[in-house]
N, C-alpha and C positions, 0 to 999 in steps of 0.2 A: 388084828385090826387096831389093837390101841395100841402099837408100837409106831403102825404109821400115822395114825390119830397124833399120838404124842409129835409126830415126827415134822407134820406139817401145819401144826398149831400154829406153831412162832412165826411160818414162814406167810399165814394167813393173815394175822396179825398187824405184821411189817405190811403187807400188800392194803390192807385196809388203813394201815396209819398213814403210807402216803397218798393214799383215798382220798384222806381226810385234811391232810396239807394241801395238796393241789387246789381238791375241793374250793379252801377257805380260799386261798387267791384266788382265782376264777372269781369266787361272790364276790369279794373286796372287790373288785374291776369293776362290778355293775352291781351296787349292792340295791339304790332304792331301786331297779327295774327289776331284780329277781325277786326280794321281798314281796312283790305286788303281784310276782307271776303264779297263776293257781299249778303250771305246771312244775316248776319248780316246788314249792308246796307241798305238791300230789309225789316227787321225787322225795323229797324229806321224809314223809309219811313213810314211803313203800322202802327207805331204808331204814328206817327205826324199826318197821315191822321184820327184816331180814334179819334186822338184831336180835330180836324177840324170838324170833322162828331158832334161831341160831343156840342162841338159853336156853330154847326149851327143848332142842335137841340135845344139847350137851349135860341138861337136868335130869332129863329123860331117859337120856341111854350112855350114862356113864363109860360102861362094857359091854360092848356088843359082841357077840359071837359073828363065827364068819356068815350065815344065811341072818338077816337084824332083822327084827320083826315086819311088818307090815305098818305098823304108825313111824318108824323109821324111814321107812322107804317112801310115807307121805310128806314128812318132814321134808326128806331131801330134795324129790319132787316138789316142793313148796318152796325151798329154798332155793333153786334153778328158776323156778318162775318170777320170784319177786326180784333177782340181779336182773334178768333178763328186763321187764319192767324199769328196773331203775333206769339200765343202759338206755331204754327207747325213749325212755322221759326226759333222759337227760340230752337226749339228741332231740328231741320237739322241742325243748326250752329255745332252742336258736330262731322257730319258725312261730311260736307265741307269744 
């Protein structure tokens, strides 16, 4: 498990750094009308929190054997729920 942990870090990484580029143009194009959108807002939130969730998975369970506990598998579970969240926030932002 931490071979492919090690294996798809960087490639997680990369996928959330041009997250975070696209991201920032997108706002730049409407910046004062997202600033002021609560759903946008409620998106910032639930990914700061995915970050959070993401620390405290990888604080938490350095090395996991192959069956990871049971607060692992809440983690993961929590961290499938709060992308999903983002994606749907970030698609209302068009319709709020």
């Amino acid at each position: 498990m931490h071979r492919l942990s090690a294996a798809l870090t960087p490639i997680a990484l990369a996928g959330f750094a041009v997250m975070v580029l696209s991201g920032t143009v997108l706002f730049v194009a409407d910046a004062p009308t997202l600033a002021r959108s609560p759903i946008f807002l409620t998106k910032l939130a639930l990914i700061a929190l995915a970050g959070l969730n993401a620390l405290a998975f990888r604080i938490g369970w350095r090395r996991l054997a192959d069956d990871p506990p049971a607060g692992a598998k809440v983690l993961a579970a929590g961290s499938l729920g709060l992308w999903l969240s983002v994606v749907v926030a970030g698609r209302l932002i068009a319709y709020f």
